[in-house]
NUKOLDO-640549 format. One record per residue (C-alpha): x, y, z. Coordinates in steps of 0.2 Angstrom, whole numbers, padded with zeros to 4 digits, always signed. Each point is the difference from the previous one (the first is absolute). Layout:
BEGIN
XYZ...
This chain:
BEGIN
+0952+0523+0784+0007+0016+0004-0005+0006-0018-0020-0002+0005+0003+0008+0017-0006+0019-0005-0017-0009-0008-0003-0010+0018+0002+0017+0008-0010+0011-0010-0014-0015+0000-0001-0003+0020+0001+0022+0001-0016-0002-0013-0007-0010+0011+0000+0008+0014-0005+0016-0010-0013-0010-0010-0016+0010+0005+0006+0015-0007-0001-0004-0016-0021-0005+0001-0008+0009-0014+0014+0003-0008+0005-0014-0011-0010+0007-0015+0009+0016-0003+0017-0009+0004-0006-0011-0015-0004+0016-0009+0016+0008+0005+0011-0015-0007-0010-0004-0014+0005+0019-0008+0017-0005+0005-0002-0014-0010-0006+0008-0013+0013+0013+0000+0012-0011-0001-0007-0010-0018-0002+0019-0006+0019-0001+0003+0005-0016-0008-0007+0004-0015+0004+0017-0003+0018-0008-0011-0010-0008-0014-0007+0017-0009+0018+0002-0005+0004-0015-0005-0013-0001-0013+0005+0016-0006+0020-0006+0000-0003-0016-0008-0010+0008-0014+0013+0015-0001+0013-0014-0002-0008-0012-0013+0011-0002-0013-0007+0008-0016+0007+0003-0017+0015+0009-0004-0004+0020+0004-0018-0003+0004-0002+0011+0016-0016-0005+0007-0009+0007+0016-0016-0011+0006-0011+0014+0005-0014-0012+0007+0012-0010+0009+0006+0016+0007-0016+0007+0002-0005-0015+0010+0018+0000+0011-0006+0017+0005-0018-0001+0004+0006-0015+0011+0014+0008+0008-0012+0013+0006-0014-0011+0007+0011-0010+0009+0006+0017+0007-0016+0005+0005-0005-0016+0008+0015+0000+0009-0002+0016+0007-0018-0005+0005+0005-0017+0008+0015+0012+0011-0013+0011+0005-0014-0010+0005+0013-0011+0010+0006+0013+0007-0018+0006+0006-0002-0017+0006+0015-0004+0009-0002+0015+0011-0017-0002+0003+0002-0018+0007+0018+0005+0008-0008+0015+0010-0011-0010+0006+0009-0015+0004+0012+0010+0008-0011+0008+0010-0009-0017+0006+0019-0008+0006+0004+0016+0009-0018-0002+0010+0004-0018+0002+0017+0004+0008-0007+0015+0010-0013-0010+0008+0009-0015+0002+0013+0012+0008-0014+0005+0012-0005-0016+0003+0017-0009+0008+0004+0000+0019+0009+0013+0008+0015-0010+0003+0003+0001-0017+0000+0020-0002+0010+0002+0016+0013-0009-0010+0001+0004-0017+0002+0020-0004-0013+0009-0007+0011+0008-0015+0001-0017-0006-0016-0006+0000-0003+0018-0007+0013-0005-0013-0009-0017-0004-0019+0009-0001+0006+0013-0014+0014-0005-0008+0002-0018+0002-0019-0002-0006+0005+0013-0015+0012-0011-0005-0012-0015+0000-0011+0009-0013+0013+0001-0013+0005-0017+0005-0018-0005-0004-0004+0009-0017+0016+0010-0005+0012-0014+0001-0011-0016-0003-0009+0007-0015+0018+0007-0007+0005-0015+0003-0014-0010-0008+0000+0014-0016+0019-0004-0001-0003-0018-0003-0016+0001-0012+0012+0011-0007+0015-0010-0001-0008-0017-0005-0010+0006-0014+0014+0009-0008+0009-0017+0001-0013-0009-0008-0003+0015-0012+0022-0003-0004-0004-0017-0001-0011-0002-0013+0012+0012-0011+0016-0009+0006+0004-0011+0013+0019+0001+0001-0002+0020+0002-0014-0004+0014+0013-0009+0008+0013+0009-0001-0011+0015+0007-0005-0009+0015+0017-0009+0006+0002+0015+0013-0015-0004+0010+0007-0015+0010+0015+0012+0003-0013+0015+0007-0010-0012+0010+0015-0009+0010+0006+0019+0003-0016+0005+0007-0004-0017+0009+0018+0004+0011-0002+0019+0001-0019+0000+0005+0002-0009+0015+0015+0011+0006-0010+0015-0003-0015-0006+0008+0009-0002+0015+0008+0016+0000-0018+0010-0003-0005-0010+0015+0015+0009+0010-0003+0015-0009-0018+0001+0005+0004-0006+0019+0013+0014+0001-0010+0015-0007-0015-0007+0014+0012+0004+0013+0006+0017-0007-0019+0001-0002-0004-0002+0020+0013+0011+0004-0005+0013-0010-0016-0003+0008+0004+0000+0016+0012+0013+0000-0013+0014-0007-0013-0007+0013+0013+0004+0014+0005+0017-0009-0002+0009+0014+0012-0008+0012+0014-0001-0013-0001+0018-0002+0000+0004+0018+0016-0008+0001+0007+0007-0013+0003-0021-0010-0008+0006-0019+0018-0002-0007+0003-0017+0010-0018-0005-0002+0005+0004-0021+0015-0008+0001-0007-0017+0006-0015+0001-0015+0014+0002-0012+0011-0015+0006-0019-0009-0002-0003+0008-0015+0018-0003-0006-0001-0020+0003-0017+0001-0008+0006+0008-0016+0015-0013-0002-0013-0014+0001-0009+0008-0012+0016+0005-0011+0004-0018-0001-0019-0004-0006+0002+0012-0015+0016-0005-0004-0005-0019-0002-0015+0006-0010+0011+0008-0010+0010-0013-0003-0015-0012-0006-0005+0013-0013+0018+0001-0005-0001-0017-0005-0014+0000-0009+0006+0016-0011+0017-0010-0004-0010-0017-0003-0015+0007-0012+0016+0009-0009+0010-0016-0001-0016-0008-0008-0005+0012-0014+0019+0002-0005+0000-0017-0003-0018+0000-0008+0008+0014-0012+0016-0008-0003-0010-0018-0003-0014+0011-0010+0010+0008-0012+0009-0017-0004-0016-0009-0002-0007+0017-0013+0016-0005-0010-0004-0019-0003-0017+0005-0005-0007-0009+0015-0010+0015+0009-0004+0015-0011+0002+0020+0007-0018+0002+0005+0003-0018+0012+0016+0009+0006-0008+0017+0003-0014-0010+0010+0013-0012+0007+0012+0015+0008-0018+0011+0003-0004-0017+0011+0017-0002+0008-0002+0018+0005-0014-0001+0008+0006-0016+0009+0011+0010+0006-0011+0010+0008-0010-0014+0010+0018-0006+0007+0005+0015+0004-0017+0002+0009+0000-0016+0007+0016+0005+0008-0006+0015+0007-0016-0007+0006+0008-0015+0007+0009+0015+0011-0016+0010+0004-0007-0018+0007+0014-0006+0011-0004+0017+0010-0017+0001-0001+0001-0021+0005+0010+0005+0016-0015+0014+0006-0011-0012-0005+0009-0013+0012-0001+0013+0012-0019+0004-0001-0002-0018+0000+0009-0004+0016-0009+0014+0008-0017-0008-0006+0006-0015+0007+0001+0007+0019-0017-0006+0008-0012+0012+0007-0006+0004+0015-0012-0014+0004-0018+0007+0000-0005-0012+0014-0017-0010-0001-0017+0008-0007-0006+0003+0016-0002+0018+0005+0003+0006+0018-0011+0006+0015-0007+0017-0004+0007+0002+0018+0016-0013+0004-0002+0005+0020+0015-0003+0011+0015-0007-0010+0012-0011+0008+0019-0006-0002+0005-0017+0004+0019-0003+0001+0003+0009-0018+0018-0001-0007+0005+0009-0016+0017-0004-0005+0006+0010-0016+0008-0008-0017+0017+0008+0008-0002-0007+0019-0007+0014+0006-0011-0007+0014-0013+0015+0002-0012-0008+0010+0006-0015+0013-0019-0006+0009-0008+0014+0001-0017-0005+0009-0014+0017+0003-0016+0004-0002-0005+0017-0007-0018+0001+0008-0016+0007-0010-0004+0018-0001+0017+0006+0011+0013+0011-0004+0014-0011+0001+0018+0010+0000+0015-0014-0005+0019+0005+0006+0016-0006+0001+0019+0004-0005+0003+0002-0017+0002-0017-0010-0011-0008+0013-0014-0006-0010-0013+0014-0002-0001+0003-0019-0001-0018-0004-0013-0003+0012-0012+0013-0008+0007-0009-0019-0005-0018+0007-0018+0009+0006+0001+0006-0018+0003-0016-0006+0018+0006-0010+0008-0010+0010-0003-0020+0004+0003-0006+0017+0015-0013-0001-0008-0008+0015-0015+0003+0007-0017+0009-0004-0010+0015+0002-0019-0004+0003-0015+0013-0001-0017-0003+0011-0007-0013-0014+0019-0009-0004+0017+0003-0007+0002+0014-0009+0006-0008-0016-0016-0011-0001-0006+0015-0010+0004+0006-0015+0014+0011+0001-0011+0015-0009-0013+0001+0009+0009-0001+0018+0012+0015-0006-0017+0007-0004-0004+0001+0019+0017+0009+0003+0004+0020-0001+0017+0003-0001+0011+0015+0002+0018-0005-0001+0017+0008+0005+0006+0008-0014-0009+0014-0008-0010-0010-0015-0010+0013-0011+0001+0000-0019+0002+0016-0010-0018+0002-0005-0015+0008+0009-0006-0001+0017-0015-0008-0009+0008-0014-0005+0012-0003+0012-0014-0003+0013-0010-0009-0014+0012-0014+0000-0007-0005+0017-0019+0001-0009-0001+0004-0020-0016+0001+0001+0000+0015+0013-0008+0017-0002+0005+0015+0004-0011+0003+0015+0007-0017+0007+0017+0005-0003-0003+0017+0008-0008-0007+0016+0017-0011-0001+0010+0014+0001-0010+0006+0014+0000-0015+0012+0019+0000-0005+0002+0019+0007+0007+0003-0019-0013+0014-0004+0009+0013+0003+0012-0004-0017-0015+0005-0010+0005+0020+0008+0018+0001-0005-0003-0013-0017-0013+0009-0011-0001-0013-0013-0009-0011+0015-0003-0018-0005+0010+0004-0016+0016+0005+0006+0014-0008-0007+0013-0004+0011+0018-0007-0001+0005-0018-0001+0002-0007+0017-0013+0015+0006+0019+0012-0004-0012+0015+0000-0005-0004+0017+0003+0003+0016+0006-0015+0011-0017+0003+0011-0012+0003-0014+0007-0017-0010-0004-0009+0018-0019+0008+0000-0001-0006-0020+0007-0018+0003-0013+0000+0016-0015+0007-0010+0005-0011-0014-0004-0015+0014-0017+0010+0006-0006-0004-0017+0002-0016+0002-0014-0009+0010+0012-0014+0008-0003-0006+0017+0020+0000+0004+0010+0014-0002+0021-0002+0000+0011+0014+0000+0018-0004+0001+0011+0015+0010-0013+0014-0005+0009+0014+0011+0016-0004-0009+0008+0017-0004-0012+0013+0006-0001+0015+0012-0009-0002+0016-0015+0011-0008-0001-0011-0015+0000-0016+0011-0013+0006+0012-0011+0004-0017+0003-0017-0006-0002-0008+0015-0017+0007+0001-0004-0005-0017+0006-0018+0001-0015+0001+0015-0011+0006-0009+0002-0010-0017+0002-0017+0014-0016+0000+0005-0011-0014+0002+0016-0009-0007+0015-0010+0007+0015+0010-0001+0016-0008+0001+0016+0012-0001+0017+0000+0001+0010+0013+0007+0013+0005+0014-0007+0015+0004-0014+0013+0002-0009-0014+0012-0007+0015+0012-0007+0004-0017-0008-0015-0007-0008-0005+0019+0001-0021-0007-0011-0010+0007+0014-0017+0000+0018+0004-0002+0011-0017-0006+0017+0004+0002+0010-0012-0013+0017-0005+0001+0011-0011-0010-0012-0006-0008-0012-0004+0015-0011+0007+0011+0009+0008+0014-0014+0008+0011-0019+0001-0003-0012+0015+0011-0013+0013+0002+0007+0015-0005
């Protein structure tokens, strides 16, 4: 039934979330139970009055005006606990609530993050990082409400609801009738409207990742828009994204609206019947003023838990559509971590037999490529652009499976052991200038956290990076730009090369090192890719500065094969 459909998807979201919630069952329970209690405080807040009406109203004899002063005195007193209860109850809820939800929220965003961390590279190149940006904050955001605001408005709107009914019943069952006859009405309206606005959350979200990304992408590539003067088109573009985004999200509000509109006119339509009805009932004798005063009190007030289920109902469809989207993203298996065994401290040679990668798209990177990569040599890969090289340093990286074929080490293939510990023999400098805006320290402590200064320093050194400590007073604890921004494109190199010096790996990879630097700056790190490869097998890819790098093998690869294998 499409009815129970948001309750199967927040129950297969929960349990794939389930873990999050260890250790906090208890305070949940704590949480709901002062809702609960809340709620009671609530329902019998009406009957002070109607003590004091009926015994106001009691008939007496002619010209007698008498005023029960206990009765009063009692209706009073009572009105004013229940006021303070109540108050306790909100407050220690809401002490609860976002204690647990803090944490909660906290715990799902980890999850996600690490299960981000986890999947396989194909599955970043192809979905945009403002997206996923969108489902780790907002989406999971959204969740949280899903999990305490809606749910236990929701639940209190019921408890609420019910025992007003039952509290209307025992005083008339024809008024508690009359009272409820909207609720069928609400619930087909939100049954029909819930599942349209789900679905347009779900696009809302989709589009607001892609305006997300491109936000993203265009601030990383700031640079280049300005020097060709594209800000304005570059800003028109993220309006037209922003502008389909914000219609999505228009027709979300408007159908949310809609849902609460209903439940205004329908809670209406039942206490004016409940008056009309009332007040006919008061006349015949069958209900006295204090009934009606509680009746009308109680309509009220079931009012209130329509309207709420209404709005709640339109809180849910959106937080269920982020929730579907976290869930589908949970779904996405990770990397697979390979068996428990751990590699060779020292791999030796490693060998491709007739490996093929062929992309999800049809790209066919790799077409039998068959090399060896000897122990201990400064092997130097080339080829045309699109030939092969990256992949091959992400299949020795293990980011990439072979379609066909199988990369074997000097003690078996390379994916007999587990994937950690095999990218545990690797230093890697990639392409692309990847620093973090933090410290020097902690960028190079990526490649060892437990490194000290003195380790990192003598990295530096082997890296021909030393000299940054003259023109960078802060030393280790200069902060630099994201991306290494505040750097120099030679001194980022010398970072990236010292971040692999500290890494005591018996292969290093270096994918087109020289790639945008000066002669001087590619003599300095040519020397320091000798100095940090020593004792190591060094494979890198490049089409230049081979004077520079003096490779022991070059492997020439094109089309996805090898070309030419020599001595340099």
């Amino acid at each position: 039934m499409n009815f129970l459909r948001p309750f199967r998807e927040f129950r297969a979201f929960l349990t794939l979330a389930g873990p999050v919630f260890e250790g906090k069952r208890a305070p949940m329970a704590k949480a709901v139970g002062w809702s609960l209690a809340g709620t009671l405080v609530v329902l019998a807040r009406p009957w002070p009055m109607k003590f004091v009406i009926d015994a106001v109203t009691a008939p007496r004899a002619e010209g007698a005006i008498d005023v029960p002063i206990p009765v009063v005195a009692a209706a009073c007193a009572a009105t004013f606990g229940l006021a303070l209860v109540s108050g306790l109850c909100a407050t220690e809820e809401a002490k609860s609530t976002a204690d647990v939800a803090k944490s909660i929220t906290t715990r799902i965003r980890k999850r996600v993050f690490s299960h981000l961390h986890g999947l396989p590279l194909s599955f970043h190149t192809s979905h945009g990082s403002g997206d996923l940006l969108v489902r780790l904050m907002g989406d999971v955001s959204n969740v949280r409400d899903l999990i305490f605001e809606s749910w236990m408005g929701m639940g209190t709107a019921v408890v609420s609801f019910v025992g007003g009914v039952i509290a209307m019943a025992l005083i008339n069952p024809w008024l508690a009738l009359v009272a409820v006859l909207p609720l069928p009405l609400l619930l087909l309206s939100m049954r029909s409207t819930s599942v349209r606005l789900t679905a347009v959350t779900r696009r809302a979200r989709r589009k607001e990742g892609v305006a997300a990304s491109f936000a993203g992408e265009s601030l990383r590539q700031v640079v280049t828009i300005k020097a060709f003067g594209a800000s304005d088109d570059v800003t028109r573009a993220f309006g037209r994204d922003a502008r389909s985004s914000e219609r999505a999200a228009g027709m979300a509000t408007e159908l949310a609206a809609r849902i609460e509109r209903n439940g205004e006119i329908l809670a209406g339509l039942g206490l004016a019947a409940l008056i009309g009805l009332g007040v006919y009932l008061l006349q015949r004798g069958a209900v006295t003023a204090g009934d009606l005063v509680v009746l009308v009190s109680y309509a009220r007030t079931l009012g209130k838990p329509i309207r709420g289920l209404s709005k709640q109902g339109a809180r849910t469809s959106k937080a269920l559509a982020c929730a579907t989207r976290l869930r589908q993203l949970l779904e996405v298996p990770k990397e697979d971590p390979g068996p428990e065994t751990a590699a060779p401290s020292h791999p030796g040679s490693i060998e491709f037999r007739d490996v093929r990668v062929v992309y999800p798209n049809g790209t066919r990177a790799l077409d039998g490529l068959s090399c060896t990569f000897p122990e201990g040599k400064l092997i130097a890969v080339t080829g045309p652009n699109g030939a092969g090289k990256s992949t091959t340093l992400n299949v020795l990286l293990r980011l990439v499976a072979p379609t066909e074929g199988g990369v074997t080490c000097a003690d078996g293939p390379i994916d007999g052991y587990s994937l950690r510990s095999w990218r545990d023999r690797i230093a890697f400098v990639p392409q692309s200038l990847q620093l973090f805006g933090g410290t020097l320290r902690d960028n190079l402590r990526i490649a060892d956290k437990e490194a000290s200064d003195e380790r990192i320093r003598e990295a530096f050194v082997r890296a021909g990076a030393d000299d940054l400590f003259d023109v960078l007073p802060a030393g280790l604890d200069t902060v630099i730009g994201e991306g290494g921004s505040t750097l120099s494109g030679g001194q980022a190199r010398r970072v990236m090369l010292a971040r692999a010096a500290l890494r005591s790996a018996p292969i290093l990879l270096l994918d087109e090192p020289f790639a945008g630097l000066d002669p001087e700056s590619r003599k300095s790190v040519a020397a320091a890719i000798r100095n940090v490869g020593k004792g190591r097998t060094i494979i890198i890819v490049t089409h230049e500065a081979l004077d520079l790098v003096r490779p022991d093998v070059v492997l020439r690869i094109e089309h996805g094969r090898l070309a030419e294998a020599g001595i340099a």
